[in-house]
Backbone as a printed PyTorch tensor [residue, N CA C, xyz], in Angstrom:
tensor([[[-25.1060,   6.0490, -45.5750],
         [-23.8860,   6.5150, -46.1920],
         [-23.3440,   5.4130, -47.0930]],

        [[-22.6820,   5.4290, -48.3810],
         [-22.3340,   4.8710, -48.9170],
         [-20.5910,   4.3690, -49.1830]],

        [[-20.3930,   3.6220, -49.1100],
         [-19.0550,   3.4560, -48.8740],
         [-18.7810,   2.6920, -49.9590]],

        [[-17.5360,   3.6170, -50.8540],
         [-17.2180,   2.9680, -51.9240],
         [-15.1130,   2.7630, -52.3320]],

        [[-15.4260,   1.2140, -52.3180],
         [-13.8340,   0.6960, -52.6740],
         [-13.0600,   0.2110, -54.0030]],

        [[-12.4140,   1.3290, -54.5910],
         [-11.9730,   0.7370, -55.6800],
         [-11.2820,  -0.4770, -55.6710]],

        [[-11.4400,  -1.8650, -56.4270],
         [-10.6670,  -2.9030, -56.0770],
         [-10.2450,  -3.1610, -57.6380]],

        [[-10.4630,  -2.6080, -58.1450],
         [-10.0870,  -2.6300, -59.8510],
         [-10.7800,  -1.8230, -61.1400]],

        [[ -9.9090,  -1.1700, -61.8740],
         [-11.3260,  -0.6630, -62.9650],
         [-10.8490,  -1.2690, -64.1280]],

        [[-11.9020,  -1.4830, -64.7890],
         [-11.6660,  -2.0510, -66.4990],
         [-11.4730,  -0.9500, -67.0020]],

        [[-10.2970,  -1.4740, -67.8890],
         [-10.1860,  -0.6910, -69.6560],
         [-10.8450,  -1.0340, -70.5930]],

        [[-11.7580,  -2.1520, -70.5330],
         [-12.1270,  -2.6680, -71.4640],
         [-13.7120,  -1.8380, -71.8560]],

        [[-14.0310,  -1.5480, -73.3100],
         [-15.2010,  -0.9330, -73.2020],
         [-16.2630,  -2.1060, -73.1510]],

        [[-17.8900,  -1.0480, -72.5400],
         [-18.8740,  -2.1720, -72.4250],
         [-19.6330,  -2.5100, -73.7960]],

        [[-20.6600,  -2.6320, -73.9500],
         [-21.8040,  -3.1310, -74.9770],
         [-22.1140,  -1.6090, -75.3140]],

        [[-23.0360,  -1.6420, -76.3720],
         [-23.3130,  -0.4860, -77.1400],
         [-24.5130,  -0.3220, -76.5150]],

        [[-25.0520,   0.9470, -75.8420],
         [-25.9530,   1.2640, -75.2870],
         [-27.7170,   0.2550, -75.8770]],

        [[-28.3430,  -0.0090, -75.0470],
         [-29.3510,  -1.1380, -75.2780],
         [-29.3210,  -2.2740, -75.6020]],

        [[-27.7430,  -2.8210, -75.3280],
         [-27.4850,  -3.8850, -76.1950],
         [-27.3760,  -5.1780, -74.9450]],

        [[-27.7330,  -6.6450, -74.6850],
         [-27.4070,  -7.0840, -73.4520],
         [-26.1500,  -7.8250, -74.1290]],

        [[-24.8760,  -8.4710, -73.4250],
         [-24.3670,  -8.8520, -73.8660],
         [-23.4100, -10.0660, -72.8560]],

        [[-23.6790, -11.1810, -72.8350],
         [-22.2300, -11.9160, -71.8490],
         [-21.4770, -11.2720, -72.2510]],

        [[-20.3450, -11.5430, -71.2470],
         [-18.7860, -11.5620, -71.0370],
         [-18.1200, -12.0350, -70.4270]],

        [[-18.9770, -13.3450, -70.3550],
         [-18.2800, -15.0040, -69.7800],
         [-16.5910, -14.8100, -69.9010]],

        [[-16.2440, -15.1280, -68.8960],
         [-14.5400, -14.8640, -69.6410],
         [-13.6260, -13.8290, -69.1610]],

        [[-14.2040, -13.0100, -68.8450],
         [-13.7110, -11.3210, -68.9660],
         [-12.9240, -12.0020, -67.7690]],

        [[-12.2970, -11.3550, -67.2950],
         [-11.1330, -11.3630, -66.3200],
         [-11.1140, -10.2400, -65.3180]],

        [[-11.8060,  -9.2980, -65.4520],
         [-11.7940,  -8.3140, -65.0810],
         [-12.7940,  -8.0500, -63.4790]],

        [[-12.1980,  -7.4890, -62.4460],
         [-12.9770,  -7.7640, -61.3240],
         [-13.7650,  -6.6550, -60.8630]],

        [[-15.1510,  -6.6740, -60.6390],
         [-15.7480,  -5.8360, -59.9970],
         [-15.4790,  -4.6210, -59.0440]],

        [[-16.1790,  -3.0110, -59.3460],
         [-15.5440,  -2.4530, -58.0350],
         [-16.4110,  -2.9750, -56.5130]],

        [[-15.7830,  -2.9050, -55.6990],
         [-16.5510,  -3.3510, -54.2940],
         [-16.9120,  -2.1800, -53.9590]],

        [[-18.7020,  -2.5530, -53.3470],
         [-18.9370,  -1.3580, -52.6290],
         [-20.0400,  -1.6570, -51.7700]],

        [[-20.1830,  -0.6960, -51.0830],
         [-21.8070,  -1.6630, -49.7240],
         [-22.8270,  -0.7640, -50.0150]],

        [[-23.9170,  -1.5140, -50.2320],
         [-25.1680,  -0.7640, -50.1220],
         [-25.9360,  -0.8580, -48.7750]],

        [[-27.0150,  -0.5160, -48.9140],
         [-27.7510,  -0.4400, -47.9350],
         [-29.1790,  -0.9740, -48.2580]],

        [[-29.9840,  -1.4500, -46.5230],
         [-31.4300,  -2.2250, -46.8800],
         [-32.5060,  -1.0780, -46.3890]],

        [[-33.4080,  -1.2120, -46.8510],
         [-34.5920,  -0.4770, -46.3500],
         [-34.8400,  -0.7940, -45.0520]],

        [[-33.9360,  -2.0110, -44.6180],
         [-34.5150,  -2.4040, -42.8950],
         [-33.3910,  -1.7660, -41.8150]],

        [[-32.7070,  -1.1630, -42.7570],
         [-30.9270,  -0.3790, -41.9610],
         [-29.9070,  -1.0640, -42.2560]],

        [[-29.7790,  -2.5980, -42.7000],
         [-29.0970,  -3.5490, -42.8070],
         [-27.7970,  -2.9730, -44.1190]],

        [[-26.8520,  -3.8290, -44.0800],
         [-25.8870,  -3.5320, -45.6110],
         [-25.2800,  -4.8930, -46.2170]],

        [[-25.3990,  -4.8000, -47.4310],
         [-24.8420,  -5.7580, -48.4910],
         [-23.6780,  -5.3030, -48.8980]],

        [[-22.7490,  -6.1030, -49.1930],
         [-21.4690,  -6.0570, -49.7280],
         [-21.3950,  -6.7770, -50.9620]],

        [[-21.2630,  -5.8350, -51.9990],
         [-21.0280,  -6.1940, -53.2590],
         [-19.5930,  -5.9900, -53.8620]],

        [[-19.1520,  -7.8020, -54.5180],
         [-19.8410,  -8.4250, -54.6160],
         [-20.2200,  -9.4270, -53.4490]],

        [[-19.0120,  -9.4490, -52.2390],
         [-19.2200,  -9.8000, -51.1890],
         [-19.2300, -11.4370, -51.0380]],

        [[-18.8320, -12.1620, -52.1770],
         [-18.2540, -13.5130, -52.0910],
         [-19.2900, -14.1930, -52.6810]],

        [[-20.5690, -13.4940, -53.1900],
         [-21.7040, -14.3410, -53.8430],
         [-21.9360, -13.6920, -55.0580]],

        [[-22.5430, -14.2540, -55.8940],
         [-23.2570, -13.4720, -57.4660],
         [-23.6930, -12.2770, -57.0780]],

        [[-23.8560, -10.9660, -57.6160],
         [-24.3990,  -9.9940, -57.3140],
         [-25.2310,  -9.4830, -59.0000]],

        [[-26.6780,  -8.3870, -58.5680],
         [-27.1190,  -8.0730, -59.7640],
         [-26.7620,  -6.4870, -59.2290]],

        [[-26.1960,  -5.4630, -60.2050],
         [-26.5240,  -4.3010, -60.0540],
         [-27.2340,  -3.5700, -60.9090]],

        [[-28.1060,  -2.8560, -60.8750],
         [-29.0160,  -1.8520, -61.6170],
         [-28.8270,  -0.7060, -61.3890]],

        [[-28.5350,   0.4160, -62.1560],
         [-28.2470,   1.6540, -61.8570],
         [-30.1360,   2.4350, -62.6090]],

        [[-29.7910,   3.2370, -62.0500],
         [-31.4180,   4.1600, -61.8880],
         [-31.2690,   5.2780, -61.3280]],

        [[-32.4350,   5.9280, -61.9160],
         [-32.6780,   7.3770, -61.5380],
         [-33.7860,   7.3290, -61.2510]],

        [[-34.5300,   8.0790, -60.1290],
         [-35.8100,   7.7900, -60.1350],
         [-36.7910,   8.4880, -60.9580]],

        [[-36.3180,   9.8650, -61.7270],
         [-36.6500,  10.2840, -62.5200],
         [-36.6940,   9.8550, -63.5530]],

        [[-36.1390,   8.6970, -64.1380],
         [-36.0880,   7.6810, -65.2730],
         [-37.4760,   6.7710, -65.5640]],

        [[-37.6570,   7.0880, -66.5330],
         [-39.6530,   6.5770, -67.1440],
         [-39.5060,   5.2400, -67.1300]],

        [[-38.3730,   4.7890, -67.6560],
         [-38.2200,   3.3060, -68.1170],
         [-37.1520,   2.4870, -66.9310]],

        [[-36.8660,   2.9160, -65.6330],
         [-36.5990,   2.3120, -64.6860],
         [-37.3940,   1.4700, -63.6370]],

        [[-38.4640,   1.3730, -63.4620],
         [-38.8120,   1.3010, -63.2270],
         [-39.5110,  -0.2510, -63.3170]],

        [[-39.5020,  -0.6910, -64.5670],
         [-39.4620,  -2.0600, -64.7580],
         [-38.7630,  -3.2510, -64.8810]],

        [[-37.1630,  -2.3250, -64.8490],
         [-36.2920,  -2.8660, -64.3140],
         [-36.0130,  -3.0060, -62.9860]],

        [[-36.2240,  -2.1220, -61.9970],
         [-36.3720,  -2.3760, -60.6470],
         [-37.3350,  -3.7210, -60.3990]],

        [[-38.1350,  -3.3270, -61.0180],
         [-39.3140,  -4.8230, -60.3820],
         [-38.7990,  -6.4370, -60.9580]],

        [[-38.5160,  -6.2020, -61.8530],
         [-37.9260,  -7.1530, -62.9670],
         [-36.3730,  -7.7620, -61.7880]],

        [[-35.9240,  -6.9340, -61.4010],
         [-34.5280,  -7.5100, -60.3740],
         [-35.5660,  -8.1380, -58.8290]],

        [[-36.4150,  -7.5030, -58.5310],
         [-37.4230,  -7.9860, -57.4720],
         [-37.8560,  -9.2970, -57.5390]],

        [[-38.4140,  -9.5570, -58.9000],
         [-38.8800, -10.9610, -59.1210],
         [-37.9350, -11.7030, -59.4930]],

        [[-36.9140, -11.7730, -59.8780],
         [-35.7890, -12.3970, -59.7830],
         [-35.0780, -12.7470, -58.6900]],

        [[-35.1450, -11.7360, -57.6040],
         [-34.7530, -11.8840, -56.4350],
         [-35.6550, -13.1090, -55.2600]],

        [[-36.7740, -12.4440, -56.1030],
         [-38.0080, -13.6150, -55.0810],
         [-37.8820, -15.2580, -55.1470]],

        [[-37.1820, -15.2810, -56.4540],
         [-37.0480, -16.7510, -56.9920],
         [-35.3170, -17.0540, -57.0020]],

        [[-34.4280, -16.4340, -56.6580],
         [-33.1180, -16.6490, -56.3050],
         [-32.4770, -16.0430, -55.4440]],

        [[-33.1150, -16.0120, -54.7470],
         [-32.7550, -15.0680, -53.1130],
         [-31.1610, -15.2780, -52.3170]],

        [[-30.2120, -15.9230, -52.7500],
         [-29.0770, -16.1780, -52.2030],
         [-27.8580, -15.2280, -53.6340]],

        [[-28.6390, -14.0200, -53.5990],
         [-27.7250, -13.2080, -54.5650],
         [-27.9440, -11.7600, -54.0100]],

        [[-27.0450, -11.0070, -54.3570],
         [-27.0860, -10.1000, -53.8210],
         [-27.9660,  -8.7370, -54.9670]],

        [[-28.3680,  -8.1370, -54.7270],
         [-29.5620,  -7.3420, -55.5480],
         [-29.4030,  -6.0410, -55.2230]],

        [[-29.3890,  -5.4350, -55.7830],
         [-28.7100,  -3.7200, -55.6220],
         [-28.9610,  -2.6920, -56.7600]],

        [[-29.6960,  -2.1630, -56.4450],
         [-30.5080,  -0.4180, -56.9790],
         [-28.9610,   0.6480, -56.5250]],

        [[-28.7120,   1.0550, -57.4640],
         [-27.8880,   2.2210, -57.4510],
         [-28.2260,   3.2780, -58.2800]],

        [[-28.8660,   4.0550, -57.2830],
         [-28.8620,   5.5680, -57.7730],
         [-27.8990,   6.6910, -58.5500]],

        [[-28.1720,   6.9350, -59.6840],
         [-26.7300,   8.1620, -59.9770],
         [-26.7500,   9.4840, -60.0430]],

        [[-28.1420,   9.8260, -59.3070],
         [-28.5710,  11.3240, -59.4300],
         [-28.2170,  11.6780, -58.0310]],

        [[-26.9940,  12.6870, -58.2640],
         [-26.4660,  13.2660, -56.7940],
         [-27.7430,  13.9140, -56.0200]],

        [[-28.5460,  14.4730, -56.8190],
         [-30.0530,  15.4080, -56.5240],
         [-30.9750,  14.5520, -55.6710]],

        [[-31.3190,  13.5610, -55.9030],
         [-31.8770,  12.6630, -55.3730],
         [-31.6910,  11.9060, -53.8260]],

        [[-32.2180,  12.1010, -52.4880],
         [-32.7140,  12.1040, -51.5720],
         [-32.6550,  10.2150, -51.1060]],

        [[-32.0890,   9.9360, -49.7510],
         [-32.4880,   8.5120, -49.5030],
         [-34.1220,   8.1410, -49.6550]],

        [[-34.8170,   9.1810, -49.6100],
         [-36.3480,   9.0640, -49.0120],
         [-37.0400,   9.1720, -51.0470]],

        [[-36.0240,   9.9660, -51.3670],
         [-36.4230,   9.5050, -53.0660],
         [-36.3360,   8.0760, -53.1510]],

        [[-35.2940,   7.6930, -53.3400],
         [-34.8150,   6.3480, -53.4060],
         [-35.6490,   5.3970, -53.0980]],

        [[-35.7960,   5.4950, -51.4250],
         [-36.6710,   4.2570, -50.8270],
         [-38.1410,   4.5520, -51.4000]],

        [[-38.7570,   5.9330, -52.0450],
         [-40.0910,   5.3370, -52.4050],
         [-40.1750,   5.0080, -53.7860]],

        [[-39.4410,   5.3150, -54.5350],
         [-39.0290,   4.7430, -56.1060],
         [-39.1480,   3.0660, -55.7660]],

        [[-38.2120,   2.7930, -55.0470],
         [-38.1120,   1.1430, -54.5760],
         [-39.7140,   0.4990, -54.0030]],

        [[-40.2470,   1.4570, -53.2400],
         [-41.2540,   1.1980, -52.5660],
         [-42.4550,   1.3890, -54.0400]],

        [[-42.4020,   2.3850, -54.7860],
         [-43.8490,   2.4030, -55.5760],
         [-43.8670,   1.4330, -56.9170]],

        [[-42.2270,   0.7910, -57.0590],
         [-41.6410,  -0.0780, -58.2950],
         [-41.9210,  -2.0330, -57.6930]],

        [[-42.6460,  -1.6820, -56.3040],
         [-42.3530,  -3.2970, -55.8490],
         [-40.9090,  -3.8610, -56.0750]],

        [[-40.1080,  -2.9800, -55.5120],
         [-38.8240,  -3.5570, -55.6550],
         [-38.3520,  -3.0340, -54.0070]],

        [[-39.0290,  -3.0260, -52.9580],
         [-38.5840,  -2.8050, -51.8090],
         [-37.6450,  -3.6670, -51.0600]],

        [[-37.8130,  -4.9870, -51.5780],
         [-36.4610,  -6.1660, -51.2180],
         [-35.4490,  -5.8870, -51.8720]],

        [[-34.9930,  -4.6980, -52.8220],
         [-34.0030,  -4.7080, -53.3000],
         [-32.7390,  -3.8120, -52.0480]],

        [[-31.7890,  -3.9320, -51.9580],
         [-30.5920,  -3.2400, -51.5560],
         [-30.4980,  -1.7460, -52.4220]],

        [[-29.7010,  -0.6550, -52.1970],
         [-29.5510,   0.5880, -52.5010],
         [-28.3100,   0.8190, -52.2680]],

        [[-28.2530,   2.1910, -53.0450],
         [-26.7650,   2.7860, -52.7850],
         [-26.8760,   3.8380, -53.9530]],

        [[-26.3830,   5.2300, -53.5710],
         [-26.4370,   6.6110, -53.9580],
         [-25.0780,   6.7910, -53.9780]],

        [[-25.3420,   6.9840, -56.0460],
         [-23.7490,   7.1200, -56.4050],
         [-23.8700,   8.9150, -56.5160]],

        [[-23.3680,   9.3270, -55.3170],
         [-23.4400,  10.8150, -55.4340],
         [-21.9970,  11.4700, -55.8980]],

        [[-21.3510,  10.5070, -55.8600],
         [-19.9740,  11.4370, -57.0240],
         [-19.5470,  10.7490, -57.7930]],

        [[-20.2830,   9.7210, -58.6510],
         [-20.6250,   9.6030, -59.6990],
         [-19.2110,   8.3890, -59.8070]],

        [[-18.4560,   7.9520, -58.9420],
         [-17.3070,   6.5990, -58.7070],
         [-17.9460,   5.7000, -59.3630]],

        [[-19.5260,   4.9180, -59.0240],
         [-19.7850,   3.5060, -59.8090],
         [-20.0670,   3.5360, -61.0200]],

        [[-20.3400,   4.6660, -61.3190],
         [-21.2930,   5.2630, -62.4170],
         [-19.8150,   5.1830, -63.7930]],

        [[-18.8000,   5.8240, -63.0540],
         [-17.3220,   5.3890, -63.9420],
         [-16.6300,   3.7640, -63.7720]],

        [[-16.8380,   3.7070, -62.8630],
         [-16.0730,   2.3680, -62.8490],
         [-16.9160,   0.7820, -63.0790]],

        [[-18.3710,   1.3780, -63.0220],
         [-18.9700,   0.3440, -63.8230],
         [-19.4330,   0.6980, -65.3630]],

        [[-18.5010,   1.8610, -66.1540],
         [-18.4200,   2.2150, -67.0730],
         [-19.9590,   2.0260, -67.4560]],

        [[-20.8280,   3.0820, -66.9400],
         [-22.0740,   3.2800, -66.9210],
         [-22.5840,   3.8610, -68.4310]],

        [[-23.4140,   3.6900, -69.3930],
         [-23.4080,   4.4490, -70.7260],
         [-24.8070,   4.8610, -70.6020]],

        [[-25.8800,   4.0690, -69.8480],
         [-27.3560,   4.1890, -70.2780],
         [-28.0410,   3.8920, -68.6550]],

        [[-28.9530,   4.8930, -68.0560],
         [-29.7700,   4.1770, -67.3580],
         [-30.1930,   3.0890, -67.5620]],

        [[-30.9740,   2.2710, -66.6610],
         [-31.7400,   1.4900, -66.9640],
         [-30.4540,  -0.2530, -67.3450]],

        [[-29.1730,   0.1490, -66.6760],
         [-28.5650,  -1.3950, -66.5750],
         [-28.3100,  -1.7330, -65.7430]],

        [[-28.6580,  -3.2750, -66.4680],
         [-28.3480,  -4.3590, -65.2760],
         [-26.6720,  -4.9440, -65.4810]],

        [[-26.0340,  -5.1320, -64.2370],
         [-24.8970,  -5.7110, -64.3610],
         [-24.4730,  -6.5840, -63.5390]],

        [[-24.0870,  -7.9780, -64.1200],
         [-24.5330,  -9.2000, -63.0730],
         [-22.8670,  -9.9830, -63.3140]],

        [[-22.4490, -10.0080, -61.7470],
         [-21.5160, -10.5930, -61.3110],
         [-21.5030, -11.8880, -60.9900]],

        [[-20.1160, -12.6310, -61.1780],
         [-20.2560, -13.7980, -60.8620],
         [-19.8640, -13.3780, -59.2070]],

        [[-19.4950, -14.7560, -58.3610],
         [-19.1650, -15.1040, -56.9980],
         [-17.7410, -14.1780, -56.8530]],

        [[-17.0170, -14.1500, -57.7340],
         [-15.6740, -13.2110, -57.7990],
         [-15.6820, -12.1810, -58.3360]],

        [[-16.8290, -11.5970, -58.4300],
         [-17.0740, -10.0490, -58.6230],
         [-16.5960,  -9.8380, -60.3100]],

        [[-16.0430, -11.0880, -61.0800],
         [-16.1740, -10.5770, -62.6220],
         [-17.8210, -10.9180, -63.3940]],

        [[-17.7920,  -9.7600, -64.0980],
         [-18.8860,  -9.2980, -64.8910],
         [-19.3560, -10.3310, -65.9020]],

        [[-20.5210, -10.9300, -66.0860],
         [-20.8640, -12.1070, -66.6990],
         [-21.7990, -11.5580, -67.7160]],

        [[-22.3890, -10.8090, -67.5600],
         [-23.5200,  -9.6190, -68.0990],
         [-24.2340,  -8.3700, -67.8910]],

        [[-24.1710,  -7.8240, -69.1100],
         [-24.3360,  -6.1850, -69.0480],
         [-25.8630,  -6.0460, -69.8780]],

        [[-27.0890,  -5.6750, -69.3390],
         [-28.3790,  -5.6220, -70.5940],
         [-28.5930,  -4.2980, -69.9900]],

        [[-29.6410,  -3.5220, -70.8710],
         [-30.4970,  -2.5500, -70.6500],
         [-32.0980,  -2.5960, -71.0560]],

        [[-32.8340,  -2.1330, -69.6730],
         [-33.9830,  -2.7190, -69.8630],
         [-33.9260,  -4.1490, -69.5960]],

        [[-33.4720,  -4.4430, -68.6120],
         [-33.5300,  -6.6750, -68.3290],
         [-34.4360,  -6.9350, -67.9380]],

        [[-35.0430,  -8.0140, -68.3050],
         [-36.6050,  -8.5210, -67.6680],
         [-36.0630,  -9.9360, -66.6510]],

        [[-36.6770, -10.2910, -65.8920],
         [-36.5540, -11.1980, -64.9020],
         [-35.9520, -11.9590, -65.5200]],

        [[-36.2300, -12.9380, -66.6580],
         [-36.0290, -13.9380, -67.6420],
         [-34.2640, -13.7180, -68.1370]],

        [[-34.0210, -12.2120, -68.2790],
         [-32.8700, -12.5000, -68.7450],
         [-31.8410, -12.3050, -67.4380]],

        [[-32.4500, -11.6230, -66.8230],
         [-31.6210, -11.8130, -65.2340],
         [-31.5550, -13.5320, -64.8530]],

        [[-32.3850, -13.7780, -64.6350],
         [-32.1570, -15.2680, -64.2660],
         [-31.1390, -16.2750, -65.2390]],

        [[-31.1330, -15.9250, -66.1170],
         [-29.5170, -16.6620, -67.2560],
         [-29.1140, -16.0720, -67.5080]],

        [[-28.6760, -14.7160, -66.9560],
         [-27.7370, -14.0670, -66.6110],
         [-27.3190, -14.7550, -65.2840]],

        [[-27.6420, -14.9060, -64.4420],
         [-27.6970, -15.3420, -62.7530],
         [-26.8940, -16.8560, -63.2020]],

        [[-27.4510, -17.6580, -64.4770],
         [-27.0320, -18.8680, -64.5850],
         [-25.7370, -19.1880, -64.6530]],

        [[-25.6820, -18.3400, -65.8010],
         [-23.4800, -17.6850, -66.1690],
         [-23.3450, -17.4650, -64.8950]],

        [[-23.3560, -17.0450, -63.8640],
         [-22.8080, -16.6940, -62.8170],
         [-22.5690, -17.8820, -61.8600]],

        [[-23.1700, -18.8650, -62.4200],
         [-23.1810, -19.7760, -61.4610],
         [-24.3120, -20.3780, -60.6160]],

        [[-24.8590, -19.9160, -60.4490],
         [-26.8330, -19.4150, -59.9170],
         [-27.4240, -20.7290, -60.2500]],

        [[-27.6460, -21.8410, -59.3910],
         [-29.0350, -22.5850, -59.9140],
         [-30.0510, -22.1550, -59.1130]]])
């Protein structure tokens, strides 16, 4: 089950769809919400550490390398929090976990935005983004399509060695 806490929403608009962009600066604080692990376990985002979120569909062609792309990032900075969020209400935990499972992204965290709350309040425009928090849950960077490389200085802005 997913449990979701509004703790603030931006007015501010994001980047132009495909575009990655800092926003070192922004002021603006993350919504909190808990996902879940493939082992039963739950993460709290942002939960007092950097967090990456990726939103996905598993029906999405080009998600898929973003899932893995947050995996290998994760393998090499493992004291962040890493989180697959689903936005297809249609879509099944057992979808989910094998999308994660056939993307090599099974170390990632989850969470099924089934009424569509993160999907607005992380002012969602395009599958396929990454959105990377600092330690205080403000937004440091927004890409679409992120490869490990830009997650990881993304991760840096955040604070991340």
């Amino acid at each position: 089950m997913l449990a979701v806490t509004a703790t603030a929403l931006s007015a501010e608009p994001g980047p132009p769809p495909g575009a990655g962009s800092s926003v070192a600066g922004s002021s603006t604080a993350a919504t909190a919400f808990t996902a879940s692990t493939l082992s039963g376990g739950e993460v709290a985002v942002p939960g007092g550490k950097p967090s990456v979120v990726f939103f996905f569909s598993v029906t999405c062609g080009t998600c898929g390398p973003g899932a893995r792309a947050l995996a290998e990032a994760q393998a090499s900075t493992p004291d962040v929090n890493y989180v697959a969020v689903d936005i297809d209400p249609n879509e099944s935990v057992n979808d989910v976990r094998e999308f994660l499972t056939a993307n090599d992204a099974s170390t990632l965290s989850y969470a099924r935005d089934t009424d569509a709350s993160l999907t607005r309040a992380y002012q969602l425009t395009q599958l396929s983004t990454a959105v990377v928090l600092d330690a205080a849950g403000t937004e440091v960077y927004r890409g679409v399509d992120p490869t490990t490389s830009q997650i990881r200085s993304a991760l840096s802005k955040a604070g991340v060695e």
